[in-house]
N, C-alpha and C positions, 0 to 999 in steps of 0.2 A: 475605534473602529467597531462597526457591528459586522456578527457574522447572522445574515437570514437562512435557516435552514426549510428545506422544504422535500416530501416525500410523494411517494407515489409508486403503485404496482404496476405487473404488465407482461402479456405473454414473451413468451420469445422475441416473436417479430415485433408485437407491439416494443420490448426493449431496443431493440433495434431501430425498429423506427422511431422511437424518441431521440436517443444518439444521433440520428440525422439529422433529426429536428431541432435539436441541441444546438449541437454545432454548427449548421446551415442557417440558422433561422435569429434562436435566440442569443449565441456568444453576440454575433455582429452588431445586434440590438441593443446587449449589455455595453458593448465595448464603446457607445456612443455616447452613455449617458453620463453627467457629470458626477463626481461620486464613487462610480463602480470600482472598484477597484481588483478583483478577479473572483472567478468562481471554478467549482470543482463539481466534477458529476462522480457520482459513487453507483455501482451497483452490486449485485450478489442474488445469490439465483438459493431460494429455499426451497424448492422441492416441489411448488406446485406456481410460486411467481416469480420473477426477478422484481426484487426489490428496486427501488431507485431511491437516490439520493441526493438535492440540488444542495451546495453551499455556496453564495455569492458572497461576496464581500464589500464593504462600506465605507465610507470614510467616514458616516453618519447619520443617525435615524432623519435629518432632513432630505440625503441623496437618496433614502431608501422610502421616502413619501412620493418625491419626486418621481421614482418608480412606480408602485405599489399605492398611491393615492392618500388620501387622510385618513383612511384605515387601514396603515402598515404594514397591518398583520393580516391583508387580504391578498389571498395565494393569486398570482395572474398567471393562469391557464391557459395558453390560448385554444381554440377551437381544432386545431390540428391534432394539438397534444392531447386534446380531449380526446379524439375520436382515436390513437391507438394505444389509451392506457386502459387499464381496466378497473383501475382506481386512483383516487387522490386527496391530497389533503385541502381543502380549503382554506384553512389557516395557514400562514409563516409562523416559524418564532425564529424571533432575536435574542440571540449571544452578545453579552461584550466579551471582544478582543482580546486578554488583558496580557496575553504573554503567547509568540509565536514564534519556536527557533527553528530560522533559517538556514542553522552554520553549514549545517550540509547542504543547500540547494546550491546549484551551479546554471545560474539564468544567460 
C-alpha cells in the first residue's frame, strides 16, 4: 500500500473551510474511487498559519494514477480549495506502507 501525503496552509477560516470541503466534497469523491483505501486530515495551528495535512491511502501506485494522473506525484487541488488556502504544495509524495499497528483501533 502507498500512503500519498500532501500539505497545505491557511487562515483560520480558511482552515475551516477546507474541513468542510474535505469532508463534504472530497472524502465522498475518494470513497468512490477504486483503490482508496482511507485518508486522514491532520492539522495544527503555528502561530501565524494552521498547518494542514492530507494522508490518503492506496492499495497501489496504479489506484493512485487512477486518481492523480500519469503524473502521480501531481497534487489535485481543486479550485474551491484553492480559493480558501493561503498556500499549497504542488507535489504529492508517496510513502510505502510497510508496517501499520492497528491493535488498538476499535472500527
Amino acid at each position: 500500500m502507498l500512503v500519498r501525503e500532501w500539505s497545505a496552509t491557511a487562515t483560520q477560516d480558511g482552515a475551516a473551510a477546507y474541513r468542510a470541503h474535505f469532508d463534504e466534497v472530497v472524502l465522498p469523491a475518494l470513497h468512490g474511487l477504486p483503490g482508496f483505501v482511507r485518508a486522514t486530515l491532520l492539522t495544527r495551528y503555528d502561530g501565524d498559519f494552521w498547518k494542514i495535512r492530507v494522508l490518503t491511502v492506496w492499495q497501489n501506485l496504479d489506484a493512485v494514477r487512477a486518481f492523480a494522473g500519469a503524473d502521480a506525484e501531481a497534487a489535485r487541488v481543486e479550485l474551491a480549495a484553492q480559493a480558501v488556502l493561503a498556500s499549497y504544495d504542488t507535489r504529492a509524495v508517496h510513502w510505502n506502507l510497510v508496517l501499520e499497528d492497528r491493535s488498538k483501533v476499535t472500527d
